[in-house]
N, C-alpha and C positions, 0 to 999 in steps of 0.2 A: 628225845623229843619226837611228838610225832610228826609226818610230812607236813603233816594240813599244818600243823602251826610253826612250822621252818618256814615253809611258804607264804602264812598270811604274814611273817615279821618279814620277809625279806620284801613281799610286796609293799608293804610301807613305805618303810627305808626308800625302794624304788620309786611309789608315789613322788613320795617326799622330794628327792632330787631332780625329779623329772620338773618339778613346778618352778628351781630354780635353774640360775643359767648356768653354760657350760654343761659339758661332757654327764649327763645323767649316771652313765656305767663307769666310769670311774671314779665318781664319786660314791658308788652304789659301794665297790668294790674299797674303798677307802673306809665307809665307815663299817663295813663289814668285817674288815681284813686288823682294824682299833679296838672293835669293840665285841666281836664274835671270840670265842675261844677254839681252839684249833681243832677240836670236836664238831662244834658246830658248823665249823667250815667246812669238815670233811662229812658231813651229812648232807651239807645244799651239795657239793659234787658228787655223791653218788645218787643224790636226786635228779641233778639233771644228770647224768648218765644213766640213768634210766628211765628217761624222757623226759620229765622236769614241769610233769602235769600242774598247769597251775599258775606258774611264773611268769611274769610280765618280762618284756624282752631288755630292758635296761638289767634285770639280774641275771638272766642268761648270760648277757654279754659282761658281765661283768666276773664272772665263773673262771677264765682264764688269768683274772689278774688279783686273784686271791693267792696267796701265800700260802704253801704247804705249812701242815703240821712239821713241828721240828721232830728229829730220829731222836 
């Protein structure tokens, strides 16, 4: 998939939580972590590790409370 649209679905998601209450980035991180496949998850991490052009900061932060790929 490419960046630009990892980024426009995560910014969504992001929107999205940010309009309800409570914790926006772990919620970000909840429905990412349900409904992403462990590919996709591992694409927004090496997105934001190399700077993460793009991303509203409820999915940044929510980037450390993703779940690894299983081995």
């Amino acid at each position: 998939m490419s960046p630009e649209k990892l980024v426009r679905m995560a910014n969504q998601i992001a929107a999205f939580h940010a309009s309800q209450r409570g914790p926006a980035a772990s919620a970000v991180a909840s429905h990412i972590n349900d409904f992403w496949d462990p590919g996709l998850r591992a694409a927004l991490r090496a997105h934001v590790s190399a700077g993460g052009v793009g991303l509203r900061a409820e999915v940044r932060a929510a980037v450390p409370m993703l779940r690894a790929a299983p081995d």
